[in-house]
C-alpha positions, 0 to 999 in steps of 0.5 A, spaced: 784 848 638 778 846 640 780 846 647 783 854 646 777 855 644 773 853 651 774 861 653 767 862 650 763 858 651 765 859 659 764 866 659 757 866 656 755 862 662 758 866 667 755 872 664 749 869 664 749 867 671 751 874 673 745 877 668 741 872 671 743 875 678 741 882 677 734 881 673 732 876 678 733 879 684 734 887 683 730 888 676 723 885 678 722 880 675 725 872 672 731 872 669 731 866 663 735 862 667 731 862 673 724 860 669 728 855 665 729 852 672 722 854 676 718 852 670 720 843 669 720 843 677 714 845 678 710 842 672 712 836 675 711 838 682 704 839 679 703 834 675 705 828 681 700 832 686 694 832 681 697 824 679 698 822 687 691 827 689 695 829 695 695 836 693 700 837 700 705 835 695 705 843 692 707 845 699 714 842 697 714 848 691 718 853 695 724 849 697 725 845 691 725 852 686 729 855 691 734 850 692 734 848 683 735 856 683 741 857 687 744 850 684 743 852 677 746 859 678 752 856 682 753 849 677 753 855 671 759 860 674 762 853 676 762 850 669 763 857 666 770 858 669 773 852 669 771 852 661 775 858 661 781 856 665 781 849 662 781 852 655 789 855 656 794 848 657 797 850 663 794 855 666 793 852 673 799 847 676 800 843 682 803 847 687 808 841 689 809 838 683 808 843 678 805 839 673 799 842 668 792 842 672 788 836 669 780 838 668 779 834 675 783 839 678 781 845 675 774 844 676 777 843 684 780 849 683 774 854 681 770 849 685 774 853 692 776 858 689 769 860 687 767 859 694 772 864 697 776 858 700 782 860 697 786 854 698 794 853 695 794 845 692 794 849 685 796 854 683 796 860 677 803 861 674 802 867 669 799 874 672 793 873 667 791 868 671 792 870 677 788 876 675 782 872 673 783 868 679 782 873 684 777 875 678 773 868 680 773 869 687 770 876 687 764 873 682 763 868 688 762 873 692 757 876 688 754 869 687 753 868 695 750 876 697 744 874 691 744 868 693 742 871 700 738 877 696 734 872 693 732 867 698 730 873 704 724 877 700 722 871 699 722 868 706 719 875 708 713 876 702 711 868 704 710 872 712 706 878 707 702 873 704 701 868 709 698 874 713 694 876 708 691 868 708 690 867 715 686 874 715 681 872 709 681 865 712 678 867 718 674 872 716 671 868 712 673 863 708 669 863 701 667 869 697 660 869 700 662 866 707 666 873 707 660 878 705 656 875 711 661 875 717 663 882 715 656 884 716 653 881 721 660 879 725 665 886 724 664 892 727 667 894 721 662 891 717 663 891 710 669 895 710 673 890 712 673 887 706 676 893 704 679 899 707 681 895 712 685 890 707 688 895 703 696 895 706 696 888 705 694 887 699 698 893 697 705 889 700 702 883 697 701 885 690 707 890 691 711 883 693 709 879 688 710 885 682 718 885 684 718 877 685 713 873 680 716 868 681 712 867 688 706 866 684 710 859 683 709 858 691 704 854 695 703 852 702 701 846 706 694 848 710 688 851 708 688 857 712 695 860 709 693 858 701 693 865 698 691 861 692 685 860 696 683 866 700 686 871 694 680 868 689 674 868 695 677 876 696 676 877 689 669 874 688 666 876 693 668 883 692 666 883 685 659 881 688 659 887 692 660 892 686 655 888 682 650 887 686 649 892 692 644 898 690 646 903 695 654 906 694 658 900 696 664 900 700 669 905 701 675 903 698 672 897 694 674 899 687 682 901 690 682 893 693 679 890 686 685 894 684 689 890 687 687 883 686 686 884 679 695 887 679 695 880 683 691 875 678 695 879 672 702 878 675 700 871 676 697 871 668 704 872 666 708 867 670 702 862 669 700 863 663 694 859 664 690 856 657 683 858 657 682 858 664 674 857 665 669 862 667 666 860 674 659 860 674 655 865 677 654 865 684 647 864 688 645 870 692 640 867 696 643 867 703 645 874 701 638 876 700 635 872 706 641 876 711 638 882 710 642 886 704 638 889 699 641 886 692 640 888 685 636 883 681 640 877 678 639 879 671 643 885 673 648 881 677 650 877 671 651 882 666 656 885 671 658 879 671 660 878 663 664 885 664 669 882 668 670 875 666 677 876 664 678 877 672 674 871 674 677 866 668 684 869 672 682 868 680 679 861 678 685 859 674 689 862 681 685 857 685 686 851 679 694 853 681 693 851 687 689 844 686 682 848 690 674 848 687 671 854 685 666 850 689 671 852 696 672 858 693 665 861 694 664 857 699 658 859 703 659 858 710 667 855 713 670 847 711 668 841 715 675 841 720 676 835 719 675 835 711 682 834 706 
């Protein structure tokens, strides 16, 4: 009696498969069963890295989450469909010697059917069956176009962010390092930290609003870190809307825009408990580069009014296992630093 019943259960996994599938990669955001993978993997990718000190170890988040993903949905849609042509004895037979499949066979059965081989050494008797069998191998074809949707806007949005990373790295890094070189060293001047930003930060932010899970993603080197370059974007930004007296930049307050989507998206996926606000920062090489700054007084009350957005780039970098220290950094990193 319990076996007939087996049906059930199978058909809530598929279904979840498949609704995982379309709010994963189609409805811009993270199914259940994508965030029930994504969030022990990286905990504990996490965890190791900070237990090792080898902050490398967060590189490897990308292909873990990818390939526990893929494995879950596929696991899932292979077990719900064997639950489902198990339930019903004699279902399935041997195509020589036509006796009842037996749950070895029958998860070996959906296991090459759901891959579209479409092998003969088991058969379906009855017409029900071989409908749900032609059924079965048309869910594994969805299975494989979004598993192919899923996998290639994240190889693309890595290239996105990676862009991003590696611009910011050199024009800078740190937040202040950012403000000094575009003054002194870009032709551009502070514009380009602005303006010259803006199609960037939009594929950015737009990338990670239809795919949250990116925030999940690290890289190897400092020069690609996001997590990095992102937060010293964002600080250093806020120091130029704090604290210069004259109008600021053009575009300023569209890039703070977006920087501040970034770290809200983030908020969501990380939900980060009370991340701390970051100190405000010493303004002297500033001052002593030639730009005429408001008093600290004044800076730091500007401050106060966006705490949130820096509690949230300083939980970003935190993510990533970098010191707001190398955040706002002043001048670039020893080379041969970790």
């Amino acid at each position: 009696m319990l076996r007939q019943l087996l049906w059930i259960p199978g058909t809530l996994m598929v279904l979840a498969v498949l609704g995982d599938l379309i709010v994963t990669c189609l409805q811009s955001g993270e199914g259940r069963i994508s965030r029930a993978v994504h969030r022990p993997l990286y905990a504990s990718l996490t965890a190791a890295a900070r237990l090792s000190g080898r902050r490398a170890l967060m590189s490897w988040s990308t292909p873990l989450l990818i390939m526990g993903t893929l494995a879950a949905w596929t696991l899932l849609c292979w077990l719900g469909w064997t639950l489902i042509f198990w339930s019903q004895p004699g279902s399935l037979l041997g195509s020589d010697s036509g006796t009842p499949a037996n749950f070895a066979a029958t998860l070996y059965f959906v296991g090459y059917t759901i891959s579209t081989l479409g092998l003969g050494e088991i058969t379906a008797p009855l017409p029900f069956w071989r409908l749900l069998t032609a059924v079965a191998s048309i869910n594994g074809f969805f299975l494989l176009t979004f598993a192919i949707t899923f996998v290639v806007p994240i190889a693309q949005a890595r290239g996105d962010r990676r862009r991003l990373a590696l611009h910011l790295h050199r024009a800078g890094p740190g937040a202040q390092a950012l403000i000094l070189n575009a003054h002194t060293d870009h032709d551009r001047g502070l514009l380009s930290l602005t303006t010259d930003l803006h199609d960037m930060l939009n594929d950015v932010d737009a990338a990670h609003l239809n795919s949250p899970y990116l925030h999940r993603f690290h890289d190897h080197d400092r020069q690609d870190a996001l997590d990095l370059h992102l937060p010293a974007l964002g600080e250093a930004l806020l120091i130029l809307q704090g604290t210069l007296t004259g109008p600021p930049p053009q575009g300023l307050s569209r890039a703070l825009s977006s920087i501040d989507s970034l770290t809200r998206t983030f908020e969501r996926v990380h939900h980060a408990r009370d991340p701390q606000t970051p100190p405000p920062p010493d303004l002297t090489r500033l001052r002593d580069a030639g730009l005429i700054l408001k008093p600290d007084a004044d800076f730091h009350e500007y401050l106060h009014t966006h705490a949130a957005l820096r509690r949230r780039l300083h939980a970003m970098a935190q993510a990533g296992q970098w010191r707001w220290d190398q955040v706002a950094a002043q001048q670039p990193p020893d080379p041969d630093a970790a």
